[in-house]
C-alpha positions, 0 to 999 in steps of 0.5 A: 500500500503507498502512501497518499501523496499530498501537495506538499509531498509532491513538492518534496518528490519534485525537489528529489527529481532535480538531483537525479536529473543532475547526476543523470545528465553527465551520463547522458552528455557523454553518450552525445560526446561518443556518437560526436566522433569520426568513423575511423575514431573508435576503429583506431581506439579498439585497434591501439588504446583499448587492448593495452588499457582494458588488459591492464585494468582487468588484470589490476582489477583481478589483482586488488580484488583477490588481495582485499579479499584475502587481507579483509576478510583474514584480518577481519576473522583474526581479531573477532574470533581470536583473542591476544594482547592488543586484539582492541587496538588492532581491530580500530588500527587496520582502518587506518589505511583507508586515510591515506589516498592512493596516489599517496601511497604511490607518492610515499613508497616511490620515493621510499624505493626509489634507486637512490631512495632512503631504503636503496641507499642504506641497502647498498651501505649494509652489503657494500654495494658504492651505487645503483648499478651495482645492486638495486630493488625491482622497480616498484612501477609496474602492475604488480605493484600498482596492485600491491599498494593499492591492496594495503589501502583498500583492503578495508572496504572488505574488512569493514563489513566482514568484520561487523558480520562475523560479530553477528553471526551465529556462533552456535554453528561453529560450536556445533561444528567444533564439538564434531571436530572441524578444526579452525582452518576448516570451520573458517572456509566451510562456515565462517567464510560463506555466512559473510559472503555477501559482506564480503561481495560488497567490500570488495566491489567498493574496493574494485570501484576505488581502484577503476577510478585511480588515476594518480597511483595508476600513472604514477606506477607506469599503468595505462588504465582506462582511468589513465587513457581517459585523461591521456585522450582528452588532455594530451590528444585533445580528443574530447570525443574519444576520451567519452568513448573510453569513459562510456567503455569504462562505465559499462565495465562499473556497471558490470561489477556492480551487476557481478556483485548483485549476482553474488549476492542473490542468495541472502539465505548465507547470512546469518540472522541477528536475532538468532545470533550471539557473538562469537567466543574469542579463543587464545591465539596458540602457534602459528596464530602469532605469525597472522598476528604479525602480518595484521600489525605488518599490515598496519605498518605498510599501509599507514605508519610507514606512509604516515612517518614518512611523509612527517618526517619529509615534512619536517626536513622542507620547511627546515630546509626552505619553510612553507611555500607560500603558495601552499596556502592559497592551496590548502584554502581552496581545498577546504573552500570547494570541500566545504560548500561541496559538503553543505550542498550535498548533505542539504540535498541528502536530507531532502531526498531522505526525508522524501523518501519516509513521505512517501514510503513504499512509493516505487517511483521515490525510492527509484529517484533516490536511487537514481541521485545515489548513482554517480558514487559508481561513476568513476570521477574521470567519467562524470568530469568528461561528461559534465563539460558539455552541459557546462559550456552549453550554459555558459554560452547560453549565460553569455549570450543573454548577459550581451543581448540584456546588459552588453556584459559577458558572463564569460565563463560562469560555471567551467570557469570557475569553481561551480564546475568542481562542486558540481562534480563532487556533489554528484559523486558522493551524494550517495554517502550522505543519502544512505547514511540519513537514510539508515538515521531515518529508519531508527526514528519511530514512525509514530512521532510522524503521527504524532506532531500529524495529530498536532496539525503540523505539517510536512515542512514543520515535522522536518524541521522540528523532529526530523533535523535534530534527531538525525544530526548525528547521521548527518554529521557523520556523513558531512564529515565523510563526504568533506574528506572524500571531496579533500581527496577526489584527484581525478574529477579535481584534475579535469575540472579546476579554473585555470591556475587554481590548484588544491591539494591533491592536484599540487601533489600530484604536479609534484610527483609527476616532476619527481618532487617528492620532497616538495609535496610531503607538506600537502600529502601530510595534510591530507592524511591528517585529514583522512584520519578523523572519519576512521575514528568515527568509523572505530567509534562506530565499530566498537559500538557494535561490537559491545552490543549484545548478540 
């Protein structure tokens, strides 16, 4: 049965139609910039660009898919079924790589292994060796490390979900399976393992889809990704329409993953009911447990201290040596300004959509809009930033046009040449983050306070303001938070859609790694991983909450 929709519901159902036409309409702008191209265009991008790019991408995808999986899930079962000093500690510390982005781990670990590096250097002292010729380490950039470095940091999208399955799932079944003698190893694959699958379907798409859309540590590390080819197209070739065919290429490629990941996870009768559940019992670590332990903590190390320190200590020896750029500055601030008012935006239009879909709850065409608006968080960054420049020129014409005709003023370049573009990009990306997490407060908030100010004679605007604001601050705050990072950190769209002469933080690391300036982008990557840090001590606080539930 829906709900009767009145004339202020159908209000807030047309505020909800706006985001998705907004996230819907880079999509369909990059389809009209692929059919724009010659005939002899795609003949030459499948022949010479396609193979090499799609190769790549799979193998990374196949890669990091098969290395989070292993890392998350075993990290996930380690420190929930097994206890040993520090389990607590270790549980909240293997969130902590998802602070450092990428391309920063790229950016640390080339300059760490670079052939005159600090690692290199102190190797060939201890074995005697007088220069790189003599003795150095493979290189670090090629596809086998591009799927190592970003397996350390994403490996907790997996970790995340599986962990807070197996703190739900029905510890009477591995009991049971242990009094009939299955060992740990065994309970683990033939229990353990497939009650968490569809956590672990889920993480490891998220996973997958983060890597799709890398482009700094691709680059870096000498991988020609679609992600990489989109930008090389457009940028270095200056073929607008054949970088929308690989996006367009790219896109099918997402969503097949997110196809594949509903796919694997059509059987829910894997996952174990809360309400029959208790938690598992912890059992002493014995033997060869000590070595997994090792390797979670190995894990932590790789993944966030060693970054981390070194990005500190770089940090340290710049502004020693020739102080703070000033131009830093300006950079941090532009980074903040278009994070800020991306964020405002974004949780403004979430609550909207949110509290639209509880109006008209169990309306098919609400919850397909919402759904619609949630969808550009799938669309790689490099993707959406190619098609949001048509319909952004298109208006900027447009503007100037009537600005000339009306007041004998150009507008120039309104929304392309300015930051709105880079907003608009960020908005639509990680829109999703702030709808599902108010989305999940709303449920928590009875129905019958609905009913109740209803009685009252309040109406829907009034009920918002009054019941619904307030007590989903919580979720809304953890979401602002999530999403101002998330904006912090966009390398992709940030590229292709900054003004002119505007940088941020990202896009100034990644100039100065591409030169090979390490040192001189140490102080922007350090900012960014302190930025990062504060949404995974909310994501800890979150997990440890859980876990004190009773089960």
């Amino acid at each position: 049965m829906y709900a009767r929709l009145t004339t202020a519901s159908i209000g807030w159902w047309l505020a909800s139609l706006l985001p998705a036409c907004l996230v819907l309409l880079p999509v369909l702008s990059l389809v009209g910039y692929a059919l724009e191209g010659s005939g002899e265009l795609w003949p030459h991008l499948r022949a010479y660009v396609l193979p090499q790019a799609l190769s790549q991408t799979l193998g990374l995808l196949v890669g990091v898919g098969c290395l989070v999986i292993v890392l998350g899930t075993g990290s996930a079962w380690l420190v929930t079924a097994y206890q040993f000093p520090g389990r607590r500690l270790l549980s909240w510390a293997l969130l902590l790589p998802l602070a450092v982005p990428s391309y920063i781990v790229a950016y640390v670990y080339l300059d760490i292994l670079h052939p005159i590096g600090p690692l290199q250097t102190g190797l060939r002292e201890l074995l005697g060796y007088s220069s790189p010729r003599e003795f150095r380490l493979p290189d670090i950039r090629s596809l086998g490390g591009c799927i190592l470095l970003l397996g350390l940091v994403l490996y907790p999208y997996v970790y995340l979900p599986a962990r807070a399955l197996f703190l739900m799932q029905a510890a009477g079944v591995l009991d049971a399976a242990r009094t009939l003698g299955a060992g740990p190893g065994r309970s683990f694959f033939h229990i353990a393992l497939p009650l968490v699958r569809p956590a672990v379907a889920v993480g490891a798409s998220l996973a997958l889809m983060e890597a799709i859309n890398d482009i700094g540590a691709a680059e870096l590390l000498g991988v020609r990704t679609l992600t990489v080819s989109v930008y090389a197209t457009w940028v270095n070739r200056s073929s607008l329409p054949g970088a929308a065919q690989i996006a367009l290429f790219m896109l099918v490629l997402v969503v097949s993953l997110m196809v594949l990941e509903r796919w694997v996870r059509r059987h829910r009768q894997y996952a174990a009911s809360a309400r029959q559940s208790r938690h598992l019992t912890a059992h002493p670590v014995r033997g060869a447990g000590w070595l997994l332990v090792a390797a979670a903590w190995l894990l932590v190390g790789l993944g966030f201290v060693l970054p981390a320190t070194h990005l500190l200590l770089s940090s340290v020896e710049r502004i020693s040596a020739m102080g703070v750029d000033a131009s830093l500055l300006d950079k941090t601030v532009n980074t903040l300004l278009f994070a800020a008012i991306a964020t405002l935006i974004a949780a403004v239009i979430a609550f909207v959509l949110a509290y639209s879909l509880r109006l008209a709850r169990a309306n098919p065409a609400m919850g397909l809009l919402v759904r619609i608006a949630g969808l550009g968080y799938a669309i790689p960054g490099t993707v959406l930033a190619i098609g949001l420049l048509g319909p952004l020129g298109w208006f900027d014409d447009w503007l100037d046009n009537r600005s000339q005709a009306l007041l004998g003023v150009s507008a120039g370049l309104a929304l392309s040449g300015t930051g709105a573009a880079l907003v608009y990009a960020y908005v639509a990306r990680f829109l999703a983050i702030g709808a599902g997490s108010l989305e999940a407060g709303f449920h928590k908030i009875p129905l019958s306070l609905d009913d109740a100010a209803r009685s009252l004679g309040r109406g829907e605007l009034a009920r918002a303001r009054l019941i619904h604001w307030p007590l989903s601050r919580p979720a809304l705050t953890a979401a602002m938070l999530l999403i101002f990072v998330d904006c912090m950190k966009e390398l992709p769209a940030t590229l292709l859609l900054r003004p002119l002469n505007v940088d941020t933080l990202a896009t100034h690391l990644y100039g100065e790694a591409s030169r090979g300036s390490y040192e001189s982008g140490a102080i922007a990557a350090l900012l960014i991983v302190l930025a990062g840090v504060l949404p995974i001590i909310l994501l800890s606080r979150y997990g440890s909450g859980a876990q004190a539930q009773p089960g």
